[in-house]
Backbone as CSV, one residue per row, in Angstrom:
resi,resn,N_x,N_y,N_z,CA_x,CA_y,CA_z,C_x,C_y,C_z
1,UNK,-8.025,-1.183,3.158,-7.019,-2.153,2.749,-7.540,-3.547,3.045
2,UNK,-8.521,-3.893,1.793,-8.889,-5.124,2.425,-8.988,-6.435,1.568
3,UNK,-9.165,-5.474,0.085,-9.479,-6.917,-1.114,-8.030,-6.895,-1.299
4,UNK,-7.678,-8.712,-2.055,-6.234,-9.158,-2.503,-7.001,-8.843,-3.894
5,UNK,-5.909,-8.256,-4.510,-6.371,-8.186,-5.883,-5.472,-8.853,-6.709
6,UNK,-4.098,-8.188,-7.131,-2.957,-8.718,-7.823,-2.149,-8.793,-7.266
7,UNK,-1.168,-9.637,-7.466,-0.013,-9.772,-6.885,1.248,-9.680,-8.149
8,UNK,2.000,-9.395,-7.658,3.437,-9.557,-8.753,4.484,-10.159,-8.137
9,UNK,5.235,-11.006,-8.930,6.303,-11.842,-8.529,7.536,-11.744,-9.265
10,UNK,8.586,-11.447,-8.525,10.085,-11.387,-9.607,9.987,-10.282,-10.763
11,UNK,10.328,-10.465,-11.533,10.937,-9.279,-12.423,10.070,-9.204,-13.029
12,UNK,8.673,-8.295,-12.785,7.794,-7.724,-13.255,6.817,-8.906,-13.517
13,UNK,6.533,-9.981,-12.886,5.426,-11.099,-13.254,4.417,-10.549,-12.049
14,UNK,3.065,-10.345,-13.021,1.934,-9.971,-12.349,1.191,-11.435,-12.784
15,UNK,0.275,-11.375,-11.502,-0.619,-12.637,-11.336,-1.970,-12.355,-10.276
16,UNK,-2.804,-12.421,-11.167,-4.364,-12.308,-10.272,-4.531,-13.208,-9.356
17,UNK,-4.930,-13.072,-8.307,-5.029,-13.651,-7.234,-6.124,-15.235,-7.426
18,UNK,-5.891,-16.334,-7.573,-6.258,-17.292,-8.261,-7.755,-18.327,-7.150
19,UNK,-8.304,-19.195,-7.392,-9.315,-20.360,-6.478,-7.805,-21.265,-6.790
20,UNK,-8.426,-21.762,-6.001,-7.132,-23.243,-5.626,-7.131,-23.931,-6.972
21,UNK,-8.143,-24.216,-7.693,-8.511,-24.914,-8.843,-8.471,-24.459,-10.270
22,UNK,-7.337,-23.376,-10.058,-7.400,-22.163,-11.251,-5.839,-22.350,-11.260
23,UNK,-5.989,-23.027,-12.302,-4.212,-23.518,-13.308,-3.621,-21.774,-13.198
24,UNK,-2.329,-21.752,-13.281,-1.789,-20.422,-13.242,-0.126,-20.794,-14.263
25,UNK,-0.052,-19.963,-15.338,1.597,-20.995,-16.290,2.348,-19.652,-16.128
26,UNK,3.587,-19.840,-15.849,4.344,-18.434,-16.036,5.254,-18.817,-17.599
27,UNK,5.342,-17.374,-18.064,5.854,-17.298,-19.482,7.175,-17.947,-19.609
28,UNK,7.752,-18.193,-20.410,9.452,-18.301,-20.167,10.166,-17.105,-21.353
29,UNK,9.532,-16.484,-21.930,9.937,-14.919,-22.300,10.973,-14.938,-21.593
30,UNK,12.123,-14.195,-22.456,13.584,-13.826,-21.799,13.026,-12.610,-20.505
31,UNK,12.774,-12.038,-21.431,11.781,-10.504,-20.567,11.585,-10.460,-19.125
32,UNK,10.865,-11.926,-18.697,10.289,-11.906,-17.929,9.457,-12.038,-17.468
33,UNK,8.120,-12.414,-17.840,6.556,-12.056,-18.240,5.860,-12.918,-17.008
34,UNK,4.616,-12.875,-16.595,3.947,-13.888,-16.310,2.473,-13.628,-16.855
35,UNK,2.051,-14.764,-17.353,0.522,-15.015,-18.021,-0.211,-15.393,-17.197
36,UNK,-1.397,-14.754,-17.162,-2.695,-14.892,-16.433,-3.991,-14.676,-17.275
37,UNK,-4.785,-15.281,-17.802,-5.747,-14.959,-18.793,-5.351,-14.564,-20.199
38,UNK,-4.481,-15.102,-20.321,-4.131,-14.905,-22.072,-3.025,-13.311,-21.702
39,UNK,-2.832,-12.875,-20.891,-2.325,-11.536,-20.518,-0.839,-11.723,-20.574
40,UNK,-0.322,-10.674,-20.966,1.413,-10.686,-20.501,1.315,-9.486,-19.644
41,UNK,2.011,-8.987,-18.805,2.557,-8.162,-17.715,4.044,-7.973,-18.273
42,UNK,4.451,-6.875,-18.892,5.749,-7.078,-18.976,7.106,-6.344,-17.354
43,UNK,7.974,-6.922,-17.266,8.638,-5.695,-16.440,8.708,-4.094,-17.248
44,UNK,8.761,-3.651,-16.094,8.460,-2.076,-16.878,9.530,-0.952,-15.523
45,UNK,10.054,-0.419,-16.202,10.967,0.803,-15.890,10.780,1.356,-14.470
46,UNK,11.764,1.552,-13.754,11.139,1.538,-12.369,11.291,3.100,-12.287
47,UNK,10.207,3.913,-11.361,9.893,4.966,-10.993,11.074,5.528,-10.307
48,UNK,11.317,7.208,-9.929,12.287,7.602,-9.445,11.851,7.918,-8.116
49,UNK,12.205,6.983,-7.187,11.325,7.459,-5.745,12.195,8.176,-4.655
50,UNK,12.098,7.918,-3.510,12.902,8.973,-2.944,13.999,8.467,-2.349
51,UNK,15.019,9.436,-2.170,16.397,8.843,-1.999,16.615,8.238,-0.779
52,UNK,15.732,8.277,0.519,15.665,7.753,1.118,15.656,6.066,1.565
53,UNK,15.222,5.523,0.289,15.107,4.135,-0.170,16.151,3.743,-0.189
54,UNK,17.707,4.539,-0.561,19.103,4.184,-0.428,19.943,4.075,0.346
55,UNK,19.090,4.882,1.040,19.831,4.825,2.965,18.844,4.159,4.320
56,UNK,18.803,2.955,4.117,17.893,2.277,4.978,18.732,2.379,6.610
57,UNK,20.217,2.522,6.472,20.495,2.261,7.629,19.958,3.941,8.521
58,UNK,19.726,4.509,8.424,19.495,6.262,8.910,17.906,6.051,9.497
59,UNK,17.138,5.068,8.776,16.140,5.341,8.584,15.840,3.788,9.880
60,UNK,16.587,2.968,9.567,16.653,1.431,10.341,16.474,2.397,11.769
61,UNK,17.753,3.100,12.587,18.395,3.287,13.510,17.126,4.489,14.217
62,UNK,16.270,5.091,13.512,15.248,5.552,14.236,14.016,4.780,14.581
63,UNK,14.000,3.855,13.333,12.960,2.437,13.897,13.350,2.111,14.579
64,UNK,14.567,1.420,15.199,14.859,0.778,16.360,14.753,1.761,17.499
65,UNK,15.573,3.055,17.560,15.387,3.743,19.264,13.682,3.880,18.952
66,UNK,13.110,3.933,18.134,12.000,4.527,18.416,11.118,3.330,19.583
67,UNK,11.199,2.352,19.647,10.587,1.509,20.284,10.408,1.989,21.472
68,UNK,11.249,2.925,22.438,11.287,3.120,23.613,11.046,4.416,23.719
69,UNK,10.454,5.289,22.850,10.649,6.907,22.736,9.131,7.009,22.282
70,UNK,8.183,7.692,23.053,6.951,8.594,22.869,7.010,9.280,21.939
71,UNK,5.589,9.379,21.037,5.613,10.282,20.537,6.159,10.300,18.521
72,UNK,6.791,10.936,18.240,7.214,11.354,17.103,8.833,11.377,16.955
73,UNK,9.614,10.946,16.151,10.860,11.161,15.639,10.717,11.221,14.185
74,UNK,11.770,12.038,13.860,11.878,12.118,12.289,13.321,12.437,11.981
75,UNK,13.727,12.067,10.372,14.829,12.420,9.659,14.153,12.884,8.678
76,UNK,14.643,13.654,7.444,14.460,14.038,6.632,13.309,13.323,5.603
77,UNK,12.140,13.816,5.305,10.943,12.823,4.681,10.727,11.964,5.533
78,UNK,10.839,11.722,6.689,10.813,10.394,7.076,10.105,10.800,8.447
79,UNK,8.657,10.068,8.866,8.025,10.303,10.130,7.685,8.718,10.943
80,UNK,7.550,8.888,12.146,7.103,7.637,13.017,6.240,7.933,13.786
81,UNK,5.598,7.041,13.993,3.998,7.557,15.405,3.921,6.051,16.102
82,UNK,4.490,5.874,17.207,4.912,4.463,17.813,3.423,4.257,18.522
83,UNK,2.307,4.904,18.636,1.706,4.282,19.441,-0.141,4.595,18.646
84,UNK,-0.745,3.975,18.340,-1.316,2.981,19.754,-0.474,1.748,18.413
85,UNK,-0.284,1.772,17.769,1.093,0.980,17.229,1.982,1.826,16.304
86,UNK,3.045,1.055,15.652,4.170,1.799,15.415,3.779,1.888,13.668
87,UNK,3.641,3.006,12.926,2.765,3.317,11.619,4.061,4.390,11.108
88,UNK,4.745,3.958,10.175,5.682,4.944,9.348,5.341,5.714,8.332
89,UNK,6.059,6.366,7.887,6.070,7.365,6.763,6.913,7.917,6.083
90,UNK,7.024,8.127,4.276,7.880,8.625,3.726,7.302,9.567,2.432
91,UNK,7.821,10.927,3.370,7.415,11.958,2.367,7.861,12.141,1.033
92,UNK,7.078,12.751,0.265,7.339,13.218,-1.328,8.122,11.536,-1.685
93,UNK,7.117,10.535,-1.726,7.666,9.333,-2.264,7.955,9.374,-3.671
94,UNK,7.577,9.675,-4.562,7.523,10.008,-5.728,8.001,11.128,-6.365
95,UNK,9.316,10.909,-6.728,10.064,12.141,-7.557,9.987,12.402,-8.651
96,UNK,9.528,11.711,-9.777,9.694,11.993,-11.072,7.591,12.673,-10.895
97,UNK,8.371,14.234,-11.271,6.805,14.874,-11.287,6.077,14.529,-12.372
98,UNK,6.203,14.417,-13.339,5.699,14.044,-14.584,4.599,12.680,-14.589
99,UNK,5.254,12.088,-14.133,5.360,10.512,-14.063,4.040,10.615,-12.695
100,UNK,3.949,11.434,-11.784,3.486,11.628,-10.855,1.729,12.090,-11.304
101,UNK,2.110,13.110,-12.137,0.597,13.790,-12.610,0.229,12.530,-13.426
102,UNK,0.855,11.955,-14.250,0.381,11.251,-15.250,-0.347,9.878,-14.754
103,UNK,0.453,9.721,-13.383,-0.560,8.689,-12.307,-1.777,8.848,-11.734
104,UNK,-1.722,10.162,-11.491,-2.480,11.237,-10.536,-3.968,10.917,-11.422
105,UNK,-3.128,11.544,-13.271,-4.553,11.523,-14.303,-5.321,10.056,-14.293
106,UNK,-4.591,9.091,-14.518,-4.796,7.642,-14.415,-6.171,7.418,-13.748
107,UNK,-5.592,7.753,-11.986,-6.197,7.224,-11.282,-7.567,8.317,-11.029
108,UNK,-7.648,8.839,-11.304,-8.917,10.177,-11.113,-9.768,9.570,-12.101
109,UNK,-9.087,9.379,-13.442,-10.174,9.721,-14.983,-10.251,8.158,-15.164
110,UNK,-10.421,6.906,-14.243,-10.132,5.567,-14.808,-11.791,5.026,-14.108
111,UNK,-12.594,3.940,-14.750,-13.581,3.707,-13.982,-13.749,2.986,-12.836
112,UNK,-14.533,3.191,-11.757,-14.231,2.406,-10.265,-15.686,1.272,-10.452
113,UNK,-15.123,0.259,-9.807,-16.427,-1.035,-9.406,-16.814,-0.724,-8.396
114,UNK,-18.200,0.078,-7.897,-18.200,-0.536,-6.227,-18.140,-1.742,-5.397
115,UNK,-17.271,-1.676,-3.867,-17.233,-2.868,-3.392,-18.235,-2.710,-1.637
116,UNK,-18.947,-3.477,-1.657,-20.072,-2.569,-0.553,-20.511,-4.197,-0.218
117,UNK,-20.077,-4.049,1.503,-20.220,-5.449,2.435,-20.605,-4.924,3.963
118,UNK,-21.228,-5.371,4.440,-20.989,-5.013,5.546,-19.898,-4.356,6.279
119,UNK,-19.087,-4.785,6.159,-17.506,-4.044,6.731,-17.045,-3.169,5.668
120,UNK,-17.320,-3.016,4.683,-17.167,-1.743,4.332,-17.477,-1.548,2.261
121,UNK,-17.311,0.224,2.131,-17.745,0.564,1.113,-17.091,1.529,0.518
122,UNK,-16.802,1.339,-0.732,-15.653,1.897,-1.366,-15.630,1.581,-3.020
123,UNK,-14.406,1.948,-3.850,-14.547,1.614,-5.083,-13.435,1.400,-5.251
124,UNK,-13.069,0.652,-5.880,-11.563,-0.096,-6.689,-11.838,-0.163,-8.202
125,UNK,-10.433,-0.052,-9.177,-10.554,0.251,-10.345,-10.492,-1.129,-10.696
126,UNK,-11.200,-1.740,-11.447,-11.194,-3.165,-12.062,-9.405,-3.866,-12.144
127,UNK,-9.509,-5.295,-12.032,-8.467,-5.929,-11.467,-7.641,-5.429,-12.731
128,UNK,-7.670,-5.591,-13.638,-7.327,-5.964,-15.141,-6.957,-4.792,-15.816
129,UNK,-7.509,-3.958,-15.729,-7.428,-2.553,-16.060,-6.480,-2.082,-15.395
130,UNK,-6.276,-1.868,-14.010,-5.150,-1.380,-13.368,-3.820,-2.229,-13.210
131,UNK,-4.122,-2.956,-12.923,-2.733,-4.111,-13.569,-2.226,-4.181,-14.965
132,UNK,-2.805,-3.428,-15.957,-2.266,-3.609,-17.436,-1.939,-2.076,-17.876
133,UNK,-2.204,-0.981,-16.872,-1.352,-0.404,-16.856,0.094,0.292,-17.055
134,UNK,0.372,0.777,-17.967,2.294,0.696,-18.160,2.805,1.783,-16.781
135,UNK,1.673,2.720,-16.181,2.112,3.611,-15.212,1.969,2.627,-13.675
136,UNK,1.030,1.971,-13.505,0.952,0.960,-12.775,2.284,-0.263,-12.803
137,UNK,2.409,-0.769,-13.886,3.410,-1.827,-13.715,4.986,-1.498,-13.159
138,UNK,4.969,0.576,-13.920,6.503,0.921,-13.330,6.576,1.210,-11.917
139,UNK,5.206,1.679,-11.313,5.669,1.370,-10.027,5.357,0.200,-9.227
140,UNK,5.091,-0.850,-9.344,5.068,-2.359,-9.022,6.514,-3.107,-8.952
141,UNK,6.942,-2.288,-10.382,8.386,-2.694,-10.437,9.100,-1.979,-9.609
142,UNK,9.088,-1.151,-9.250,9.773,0.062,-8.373,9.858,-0.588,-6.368
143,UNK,8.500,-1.034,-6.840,7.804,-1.803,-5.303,8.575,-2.935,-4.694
144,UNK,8.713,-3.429,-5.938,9.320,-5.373,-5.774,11.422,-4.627,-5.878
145,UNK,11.723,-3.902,-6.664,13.209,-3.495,-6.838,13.678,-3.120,-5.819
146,UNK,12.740,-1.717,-5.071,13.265,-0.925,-4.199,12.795,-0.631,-3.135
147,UNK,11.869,-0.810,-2.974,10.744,-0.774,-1.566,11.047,-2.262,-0.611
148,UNK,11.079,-3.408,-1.337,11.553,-4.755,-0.657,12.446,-4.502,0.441
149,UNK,13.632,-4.451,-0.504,14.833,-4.691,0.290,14.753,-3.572,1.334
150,UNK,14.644,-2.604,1.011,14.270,-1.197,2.009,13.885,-1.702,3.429
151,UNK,12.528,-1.797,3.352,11.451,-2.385,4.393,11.987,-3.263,5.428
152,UNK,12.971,-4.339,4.474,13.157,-5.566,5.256,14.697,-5.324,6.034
153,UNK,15.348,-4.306,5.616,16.449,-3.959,6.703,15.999,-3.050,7.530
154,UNK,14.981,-2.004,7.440,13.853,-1.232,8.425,13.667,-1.683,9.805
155,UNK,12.560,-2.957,8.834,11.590,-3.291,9.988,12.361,-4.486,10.620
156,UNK,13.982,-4.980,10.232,14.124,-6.027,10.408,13.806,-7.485,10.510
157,UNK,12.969,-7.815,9.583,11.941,-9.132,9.334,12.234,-9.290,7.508
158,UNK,12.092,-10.588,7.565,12.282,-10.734,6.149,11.229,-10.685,5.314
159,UNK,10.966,-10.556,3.665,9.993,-10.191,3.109,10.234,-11.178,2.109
160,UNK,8.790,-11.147,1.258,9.169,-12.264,0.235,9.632,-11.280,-1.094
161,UNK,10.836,-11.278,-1.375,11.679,-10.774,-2.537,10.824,-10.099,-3.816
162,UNK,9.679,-11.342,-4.416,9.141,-10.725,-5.655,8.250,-10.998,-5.193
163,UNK,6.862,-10.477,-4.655,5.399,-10.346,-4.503,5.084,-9.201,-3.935
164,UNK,4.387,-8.489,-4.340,3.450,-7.632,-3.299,2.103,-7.480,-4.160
165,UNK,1.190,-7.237,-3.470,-0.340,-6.772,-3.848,-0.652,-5.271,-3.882
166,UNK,-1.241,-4.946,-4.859,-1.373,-3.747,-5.119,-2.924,-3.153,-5.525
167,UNK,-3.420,-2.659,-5.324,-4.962,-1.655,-5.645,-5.242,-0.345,-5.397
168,UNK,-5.701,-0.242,-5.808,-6.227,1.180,-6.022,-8.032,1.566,-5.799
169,UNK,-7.653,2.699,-4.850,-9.219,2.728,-4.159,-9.664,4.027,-4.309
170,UNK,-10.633,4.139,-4.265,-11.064,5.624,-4.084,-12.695,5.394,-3.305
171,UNK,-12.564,6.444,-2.614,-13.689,6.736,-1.177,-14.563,7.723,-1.610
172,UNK,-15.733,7.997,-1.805,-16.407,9.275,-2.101,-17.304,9.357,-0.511
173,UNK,-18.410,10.103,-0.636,-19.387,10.491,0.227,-19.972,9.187,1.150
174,UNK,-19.530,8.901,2.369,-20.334,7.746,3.114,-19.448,6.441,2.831
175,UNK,-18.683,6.746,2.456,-17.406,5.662,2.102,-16.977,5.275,3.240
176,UNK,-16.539,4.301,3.548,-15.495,3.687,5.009,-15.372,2.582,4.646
177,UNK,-14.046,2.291,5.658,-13.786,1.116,6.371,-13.916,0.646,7.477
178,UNK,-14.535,-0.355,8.116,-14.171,-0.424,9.176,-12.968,-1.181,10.199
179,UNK,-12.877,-1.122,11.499,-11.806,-1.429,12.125,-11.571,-3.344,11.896
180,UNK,-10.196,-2.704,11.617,-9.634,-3.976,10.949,-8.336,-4.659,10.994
181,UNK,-7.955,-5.295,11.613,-6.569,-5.364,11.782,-5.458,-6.050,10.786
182,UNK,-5.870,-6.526,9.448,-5.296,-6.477,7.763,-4.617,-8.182,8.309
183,UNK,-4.692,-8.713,9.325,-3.996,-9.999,9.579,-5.219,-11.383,8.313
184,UNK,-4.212,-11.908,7.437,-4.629,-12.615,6.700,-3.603,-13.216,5.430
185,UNK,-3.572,-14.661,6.063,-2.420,-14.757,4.896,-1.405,-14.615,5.578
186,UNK,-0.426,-14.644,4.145,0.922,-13.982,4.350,1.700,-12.478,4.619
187,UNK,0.473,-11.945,5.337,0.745,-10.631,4.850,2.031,-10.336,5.856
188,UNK,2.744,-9.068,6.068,3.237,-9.131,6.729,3.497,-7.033,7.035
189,UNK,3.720,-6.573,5.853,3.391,-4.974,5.794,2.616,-4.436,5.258
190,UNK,1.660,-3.792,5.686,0.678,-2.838,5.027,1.396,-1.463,4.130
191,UNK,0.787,-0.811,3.244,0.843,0.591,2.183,-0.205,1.007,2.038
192,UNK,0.117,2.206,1.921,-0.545,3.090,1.806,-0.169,4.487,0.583
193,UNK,-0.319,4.700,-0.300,0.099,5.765,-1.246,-0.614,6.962,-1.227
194,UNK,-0.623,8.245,-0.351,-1.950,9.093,-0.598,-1.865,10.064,-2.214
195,UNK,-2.289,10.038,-2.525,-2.537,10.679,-4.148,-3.674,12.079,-4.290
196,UNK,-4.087,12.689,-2.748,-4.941,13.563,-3.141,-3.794,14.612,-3.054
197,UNK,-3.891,15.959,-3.665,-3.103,16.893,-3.499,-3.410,18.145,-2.210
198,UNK,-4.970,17.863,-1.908,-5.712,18.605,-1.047,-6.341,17.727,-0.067
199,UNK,-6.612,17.484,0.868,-7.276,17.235,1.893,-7.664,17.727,3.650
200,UNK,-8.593,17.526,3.620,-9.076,18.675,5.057,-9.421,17.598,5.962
201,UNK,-8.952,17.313,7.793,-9.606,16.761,8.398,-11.181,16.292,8.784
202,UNK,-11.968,17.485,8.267,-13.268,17.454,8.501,-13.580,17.060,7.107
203,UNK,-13.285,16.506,6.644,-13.539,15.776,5.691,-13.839,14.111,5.734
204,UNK,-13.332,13.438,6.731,-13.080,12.361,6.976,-12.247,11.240,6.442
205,UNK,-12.548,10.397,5.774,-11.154,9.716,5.303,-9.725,9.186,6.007
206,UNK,-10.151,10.039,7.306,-8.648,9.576,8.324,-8.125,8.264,8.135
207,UNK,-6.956,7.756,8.301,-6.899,6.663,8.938,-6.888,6.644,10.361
208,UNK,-7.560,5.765,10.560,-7.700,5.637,12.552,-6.956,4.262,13.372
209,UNK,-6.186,4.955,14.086,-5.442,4.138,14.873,-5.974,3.440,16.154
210,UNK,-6.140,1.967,16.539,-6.963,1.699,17.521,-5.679,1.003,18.165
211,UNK,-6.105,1.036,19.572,-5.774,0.328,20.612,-6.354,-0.889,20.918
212,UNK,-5.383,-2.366,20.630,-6.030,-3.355,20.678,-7.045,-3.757,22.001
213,UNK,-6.474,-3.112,22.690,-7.613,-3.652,24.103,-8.921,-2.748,24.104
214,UNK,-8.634,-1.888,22.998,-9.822,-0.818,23.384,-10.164,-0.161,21.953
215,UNK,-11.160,-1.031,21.822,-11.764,-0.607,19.930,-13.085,-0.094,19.856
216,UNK,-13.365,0.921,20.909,-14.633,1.019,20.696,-14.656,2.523,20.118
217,UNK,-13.294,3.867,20.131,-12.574,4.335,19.480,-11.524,4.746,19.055
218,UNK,-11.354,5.049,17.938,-9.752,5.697,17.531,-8.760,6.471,18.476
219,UNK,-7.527,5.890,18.481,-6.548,7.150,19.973,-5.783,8.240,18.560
220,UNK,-5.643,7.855,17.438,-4.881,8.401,16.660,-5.879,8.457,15.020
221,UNK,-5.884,10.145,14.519,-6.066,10.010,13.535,-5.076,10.790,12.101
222,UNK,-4.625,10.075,11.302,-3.721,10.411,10.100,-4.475,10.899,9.104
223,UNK,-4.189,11.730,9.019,-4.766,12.866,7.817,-3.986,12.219,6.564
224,UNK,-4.647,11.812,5.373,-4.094,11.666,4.002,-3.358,12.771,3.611
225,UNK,-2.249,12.820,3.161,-1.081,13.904,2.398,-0.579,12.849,1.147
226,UNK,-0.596,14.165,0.475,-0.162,13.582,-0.609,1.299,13.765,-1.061
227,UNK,1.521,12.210,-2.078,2.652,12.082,-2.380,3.395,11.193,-1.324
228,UNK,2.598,11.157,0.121,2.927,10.076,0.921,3.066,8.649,1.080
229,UNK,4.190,8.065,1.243,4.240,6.448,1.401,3.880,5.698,2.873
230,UNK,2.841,5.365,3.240,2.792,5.047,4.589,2.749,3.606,5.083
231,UNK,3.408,2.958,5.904,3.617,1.680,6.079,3.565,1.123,7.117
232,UNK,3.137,0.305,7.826,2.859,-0.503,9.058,2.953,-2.130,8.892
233,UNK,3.990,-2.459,10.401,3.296,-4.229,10.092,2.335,-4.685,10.435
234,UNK,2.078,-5.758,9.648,0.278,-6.356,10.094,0.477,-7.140,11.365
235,UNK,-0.181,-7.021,12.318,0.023,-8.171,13.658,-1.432,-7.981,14.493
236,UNK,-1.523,-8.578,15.333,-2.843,-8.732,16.354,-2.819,-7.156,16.886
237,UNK,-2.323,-6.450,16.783,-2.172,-5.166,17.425,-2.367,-4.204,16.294
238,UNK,-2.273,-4.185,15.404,-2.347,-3.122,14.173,-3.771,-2.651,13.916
239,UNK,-4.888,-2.572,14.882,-6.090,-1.797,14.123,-6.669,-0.668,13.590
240,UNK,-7.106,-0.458,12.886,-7.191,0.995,11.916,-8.660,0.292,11.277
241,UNK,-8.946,1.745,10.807,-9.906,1.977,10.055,-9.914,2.843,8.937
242,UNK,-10.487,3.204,7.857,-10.920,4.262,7.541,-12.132,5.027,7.631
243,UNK,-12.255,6.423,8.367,-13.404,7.404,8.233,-13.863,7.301,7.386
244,UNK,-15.555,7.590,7.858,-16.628,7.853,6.431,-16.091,8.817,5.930
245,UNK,-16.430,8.992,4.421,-16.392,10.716,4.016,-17.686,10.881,4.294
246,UNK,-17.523,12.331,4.732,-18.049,13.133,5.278,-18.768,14.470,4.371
247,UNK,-18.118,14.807,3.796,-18.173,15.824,2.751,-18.234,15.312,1.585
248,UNK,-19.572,15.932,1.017,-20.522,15.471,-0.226,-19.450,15.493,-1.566
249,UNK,-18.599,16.578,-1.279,-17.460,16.635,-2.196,-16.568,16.439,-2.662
250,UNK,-15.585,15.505,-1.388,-14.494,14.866,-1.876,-14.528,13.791,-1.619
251,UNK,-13.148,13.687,-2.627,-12.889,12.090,-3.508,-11.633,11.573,-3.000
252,UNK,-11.587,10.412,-1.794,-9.916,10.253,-1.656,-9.709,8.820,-2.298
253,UNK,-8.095,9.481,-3.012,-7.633,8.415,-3.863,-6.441,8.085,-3.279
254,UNK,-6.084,6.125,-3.421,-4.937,5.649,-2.806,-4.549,4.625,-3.695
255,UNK,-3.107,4.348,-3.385,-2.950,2.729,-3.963,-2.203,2.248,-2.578
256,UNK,-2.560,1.085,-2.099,-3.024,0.124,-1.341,-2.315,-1.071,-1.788
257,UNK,-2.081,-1.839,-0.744,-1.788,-3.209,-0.773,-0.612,-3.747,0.532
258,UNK,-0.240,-4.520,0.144,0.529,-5.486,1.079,2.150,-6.121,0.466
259,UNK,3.136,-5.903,1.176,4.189,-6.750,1.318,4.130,-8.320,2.097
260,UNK,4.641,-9.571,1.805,4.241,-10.626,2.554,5.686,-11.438,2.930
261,UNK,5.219,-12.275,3.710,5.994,-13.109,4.395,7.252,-13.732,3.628
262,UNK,8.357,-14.189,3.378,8.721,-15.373,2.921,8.248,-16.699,2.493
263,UNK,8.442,-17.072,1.739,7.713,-19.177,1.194,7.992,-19.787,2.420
264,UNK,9.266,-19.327,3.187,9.786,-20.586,4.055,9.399,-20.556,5.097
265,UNK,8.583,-19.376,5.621,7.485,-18.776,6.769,6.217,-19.069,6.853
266,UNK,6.128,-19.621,5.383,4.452,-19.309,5.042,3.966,-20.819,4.723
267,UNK,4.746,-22.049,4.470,5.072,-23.024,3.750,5.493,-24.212,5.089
């Protein structure tokens, strides 16, 4: 979780992440639109996710005792792991099955750029391509509709209404990340989408949970499941990584990105 790629704002306005010196016009389309390179983004139909998204207070009231409670609590789809920081989860995020494979196909059969830096190596599907997406844009819209407001009575912190960043990664053989604590910007919540249907620990790919005073290794590792929504806030304490793969054979696929601050936080 590390490149800004796109961002979307308000009712389905997508916008590439710009240089300071890079004019940016939003449409005035009834619709909605925002233009970026001659591009329209239209709003697009929001995904059927899980009902859990409707009952934030059930879900609020275990975030809060959880602060003082070891270990693991759960409600229904819903997991917490408070330490070596506090990293959530929401099972079978994605209800409409259809809609699910047809993402699934997307993101498997679509072409990846490698991105390979010192801190790490991986592949992301071109900015443009996955942002113009109609299966991509419905859940962006789904992101900014229903995931927002969710989050921000959760985690109790406010969020900025229409933006989040979104990408899509995939890890093959010798792939990683390294330890990183996602603080940059406005960010303010990390995502995570796992999309493999199979995955084995000895495989690698974990996400790894570090202890800020002590990064030399992981205290916690999260196995990718799929169909999973996983979420954390970004702060001086949040470090993680991702495992090399390990195995010559598999392929882990995610979509990735960030929820951010408020204008009046950030401004």
């Amino acid at each position: 979780m590390w490149w800004d790629t796109w961002e979307m704002w308000g009712r389905g306005r997508f916008r590439k992440k710009r240089k300071s010196n890079q004019k940016v016009m939003t449409s005035k389309r009834k619709l909605g639109c925002y233009q970026s390179d001659s591009k329209y983004f239209i709003t697009a139909e929001p995904v059927e996710l899980n009902g859990l998204l409707q009952r934030p207070k059930c879900v609020e009231n275990v975030y809060r005792r959880s602060i003082q409670v070891d270990g693991h609590e759960k409600v229904t789809d819903f997991g917490i792991l408070n330490e070596p920081f506090k990293v959530c989860w929401i099972q079978n995020f994605i209800q409409d099955e259809q809609y699910l494979d047809d993402l699934i196909n997307f993101i498997e059969n679509t072409v990846y750029e490698l991105r390979n830096t010192d801190m790490f190596t991986y592949h992301q599907i071109e900015d443009e391509i996955f942002m113009s997406n109609p299966l991509v844009q419905r859940l962006a819209t789904s992101l900014v509709q229903n995931v927002i407001p969710f989050l921000s009575k959760v985690v109790g912190k406010k969020l900025n209404k229409e933006k989040v960043t979104i990408s899509a990664s995939k890890y093959t053989y010798t792939n990683h990340l390294l330890c990183h604590d996602d603080m940059s910007g406005d960010r303010r919540i990390a995502f995570i989408i796992y999309l493999n249907k199979k995955w084995d620990k000895s495989w690698g790919g974990t996400l790894d949970l570090y202890r800020s005073d002590y990064l030399l290794e992981p205290t916690t590792n999260i196995v990718p499941e799929f169909n999973r929504f996983l979420f954390f806030e970004v702060s001086r304490f949040s470090f993680h990584q991702v495992a090399e793969i390990i195995n010559k054979n598999a392929v882990r696929y995610t979509i990735n990105g960030w929820f951010h601050k408020p204008l009046d936080e950030v401004n």
